[in-house]
C-alpha positions in Angstrom: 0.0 0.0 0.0 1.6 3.3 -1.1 1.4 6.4 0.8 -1.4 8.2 -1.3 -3.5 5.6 -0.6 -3.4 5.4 3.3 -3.4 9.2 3.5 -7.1 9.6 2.1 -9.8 9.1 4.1 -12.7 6.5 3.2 -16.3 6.4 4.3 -19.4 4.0 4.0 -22.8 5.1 3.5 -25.6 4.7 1.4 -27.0 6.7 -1.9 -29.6 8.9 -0.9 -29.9 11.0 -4.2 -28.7 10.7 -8.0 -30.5 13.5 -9.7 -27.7 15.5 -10.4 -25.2 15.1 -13.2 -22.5 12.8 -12.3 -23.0 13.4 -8.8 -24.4 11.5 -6.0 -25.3 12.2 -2.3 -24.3 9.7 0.2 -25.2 9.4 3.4 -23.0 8.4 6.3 -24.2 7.4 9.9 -22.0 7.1 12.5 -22.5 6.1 16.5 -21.6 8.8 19.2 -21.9 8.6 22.9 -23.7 10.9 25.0 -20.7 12.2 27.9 -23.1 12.6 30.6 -26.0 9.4 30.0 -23.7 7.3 27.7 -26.6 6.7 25.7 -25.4 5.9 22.1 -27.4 7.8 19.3 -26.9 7.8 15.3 -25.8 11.0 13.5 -25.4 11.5 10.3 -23.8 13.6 8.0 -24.6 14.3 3.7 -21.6 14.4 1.3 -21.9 14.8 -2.3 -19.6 12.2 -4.4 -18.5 12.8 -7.7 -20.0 9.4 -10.4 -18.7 10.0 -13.5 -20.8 7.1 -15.2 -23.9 7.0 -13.5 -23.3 3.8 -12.4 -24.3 3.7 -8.7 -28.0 4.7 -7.8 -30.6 5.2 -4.6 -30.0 3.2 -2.4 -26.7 1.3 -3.1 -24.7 0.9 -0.5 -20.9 2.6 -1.3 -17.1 3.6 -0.2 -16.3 7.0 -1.1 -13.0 8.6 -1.3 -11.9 12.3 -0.6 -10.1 13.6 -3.4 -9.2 16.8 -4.9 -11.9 19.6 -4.8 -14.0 19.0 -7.8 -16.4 21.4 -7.6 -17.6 24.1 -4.9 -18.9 21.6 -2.6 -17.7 18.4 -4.2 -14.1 16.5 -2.5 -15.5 13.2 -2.6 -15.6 10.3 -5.5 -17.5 6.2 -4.9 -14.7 3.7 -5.6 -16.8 1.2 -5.0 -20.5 -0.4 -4.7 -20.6 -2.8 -1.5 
């Protein structure tokens, strides 16, 4: 494994919207513990993913990748469909 590889970040979440051209919106759920009840709760967070196919579609579950800014609000691409 080189060293471009281990120094981007990867997520997993699931296709929420492909409407727009060559973009998706993926959505990413994480657990986080409460510091005073230590009750765990789900939060989740939107990030828009660059497709340049149209391959992957509502809800497919993927990995994205940050990357390079592609557009205003655009850093991440899918590498894969799980």
């Amino acid at each position: 494994m080189s060293h471009q590889e281990s120094s981007r970040r990867r997520l997993q979440g699931i296709i929420i919207s492909d409407k727009m051209a060559k973009t998706v919106v993926v959505r990413v759920d994480r657990m986080k513990m409460h510091p005073k009840y230590k009750k765990r709760y789900t939060m989740s967070k939107k990030y828009k993913a660059h497709d340049e196919k149209g391959d992957y579609h509502v809800g497919d579950q993927v990995i994205i990748e940050e990357t390079r800014p592609i557009s205003k609000d655009k850093c991440w691409r899918v590498v894969k469909k799980i």
